[in-house]
C-alpha beads as a LAMMPS data file, in Angstrom:
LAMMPS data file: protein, C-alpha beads

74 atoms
73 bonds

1 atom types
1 bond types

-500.0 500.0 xlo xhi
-500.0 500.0 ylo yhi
-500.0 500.0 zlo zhi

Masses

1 110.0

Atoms # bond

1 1 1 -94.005 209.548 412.449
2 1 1 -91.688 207.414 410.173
3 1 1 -88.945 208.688 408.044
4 1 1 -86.421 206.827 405.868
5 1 1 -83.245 207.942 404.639
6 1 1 -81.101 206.521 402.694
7 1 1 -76.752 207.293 402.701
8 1 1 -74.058 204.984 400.965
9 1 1 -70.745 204.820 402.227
10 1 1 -67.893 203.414 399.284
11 1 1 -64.601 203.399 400.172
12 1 1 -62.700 203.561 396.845
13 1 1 -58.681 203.099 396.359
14 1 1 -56.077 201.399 394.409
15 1 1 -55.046 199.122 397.002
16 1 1 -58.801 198.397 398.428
17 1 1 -60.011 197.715 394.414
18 1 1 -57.781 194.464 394.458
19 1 1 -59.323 192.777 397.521
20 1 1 -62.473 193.875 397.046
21 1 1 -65.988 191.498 396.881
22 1 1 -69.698 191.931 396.986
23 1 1 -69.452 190.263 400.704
24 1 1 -68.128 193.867 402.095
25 1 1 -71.453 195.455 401.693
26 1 1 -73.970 196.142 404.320
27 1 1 -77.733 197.517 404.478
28 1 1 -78.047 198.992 408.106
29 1 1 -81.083 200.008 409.336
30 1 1 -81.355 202.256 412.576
31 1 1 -84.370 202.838 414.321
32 1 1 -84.929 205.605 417.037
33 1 1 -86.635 206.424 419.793
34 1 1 -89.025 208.762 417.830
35 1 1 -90.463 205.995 415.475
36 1 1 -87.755 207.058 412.919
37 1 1 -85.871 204.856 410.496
38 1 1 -82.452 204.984 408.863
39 1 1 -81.503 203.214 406.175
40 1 1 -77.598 203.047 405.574
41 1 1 -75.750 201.606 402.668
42 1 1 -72.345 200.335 404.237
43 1 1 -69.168 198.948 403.059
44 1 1 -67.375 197.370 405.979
45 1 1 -65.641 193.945 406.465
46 1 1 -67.524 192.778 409.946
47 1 1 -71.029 193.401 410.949
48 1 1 -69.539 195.130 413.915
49 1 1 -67.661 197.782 411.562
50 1 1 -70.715 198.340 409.796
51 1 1 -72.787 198.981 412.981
52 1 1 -70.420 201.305 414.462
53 1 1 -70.146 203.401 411.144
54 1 1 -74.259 203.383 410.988
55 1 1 -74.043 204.611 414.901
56 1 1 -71.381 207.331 414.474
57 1 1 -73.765 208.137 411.372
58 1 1 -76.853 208.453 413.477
59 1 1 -75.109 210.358 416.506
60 1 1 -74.093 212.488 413.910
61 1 1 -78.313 213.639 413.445
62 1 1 -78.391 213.641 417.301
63 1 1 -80.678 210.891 417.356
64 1 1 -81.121 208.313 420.093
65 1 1 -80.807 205.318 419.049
66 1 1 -83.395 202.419 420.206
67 1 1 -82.083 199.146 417.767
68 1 1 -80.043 198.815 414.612
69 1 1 -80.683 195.967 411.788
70 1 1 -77.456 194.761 410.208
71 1 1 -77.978 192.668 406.527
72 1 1 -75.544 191.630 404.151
73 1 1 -75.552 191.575 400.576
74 1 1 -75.931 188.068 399.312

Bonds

1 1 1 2
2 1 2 3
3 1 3 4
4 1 4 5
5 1 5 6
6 1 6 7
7 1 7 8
8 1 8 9
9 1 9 10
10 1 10 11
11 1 11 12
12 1 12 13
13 1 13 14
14 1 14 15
15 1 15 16
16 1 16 17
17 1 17 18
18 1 18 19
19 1 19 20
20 1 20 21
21 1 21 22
22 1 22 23
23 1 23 24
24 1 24 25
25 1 25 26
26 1 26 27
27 1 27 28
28 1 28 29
29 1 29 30
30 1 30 31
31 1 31 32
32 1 32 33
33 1 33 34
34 1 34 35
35 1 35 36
36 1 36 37
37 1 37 38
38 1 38 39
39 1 39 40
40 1 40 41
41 1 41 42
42 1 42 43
43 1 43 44
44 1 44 45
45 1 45 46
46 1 46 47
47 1 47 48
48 1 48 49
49 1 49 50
50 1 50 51
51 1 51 52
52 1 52 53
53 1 53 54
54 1 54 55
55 1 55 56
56 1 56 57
57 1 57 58
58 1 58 59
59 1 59 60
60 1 60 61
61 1 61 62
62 1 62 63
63 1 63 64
64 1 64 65
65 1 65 66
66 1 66 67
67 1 67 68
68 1 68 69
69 1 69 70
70 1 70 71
71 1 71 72
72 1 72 73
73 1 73 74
């Protein structure tokens, strides 16, 4: 059984506006042990922020986690 779900995460603020660029966001995908897929949206400035947001995300559903896909925006 597959299901996909999609959440953004924008992190909005007067200070963050001025530095911001299209290379902060992330499409995350994290698959589980269950066949299940999750599909985050995720602004972040490493691929290692945006995978630990997408984890704490997916611990969140008490899901266990088999491998997570981290993309950029080009």
């Amino acid at each position: 059984m597959t299901a996909t779900v999609q959440t953004s995460i924008f992190c909005h603020s007067r200070l963050y506006n001025k530095r911001y660029f299209s290379g902060n966001l992330y499409t995350v995908y994290v698959n589980t042990e269950d066949g299940e897929s999750h599909e985050y949206e995720i602004e972040a400035n490493t691929f290692a922020e945006a995978t630990k947001q997408a984890e704490e995300m997916a611990y969140g559903l008490f899901t266990d986690i088999t491998y997570i896909e981290v993309y950029q925006f080009a």
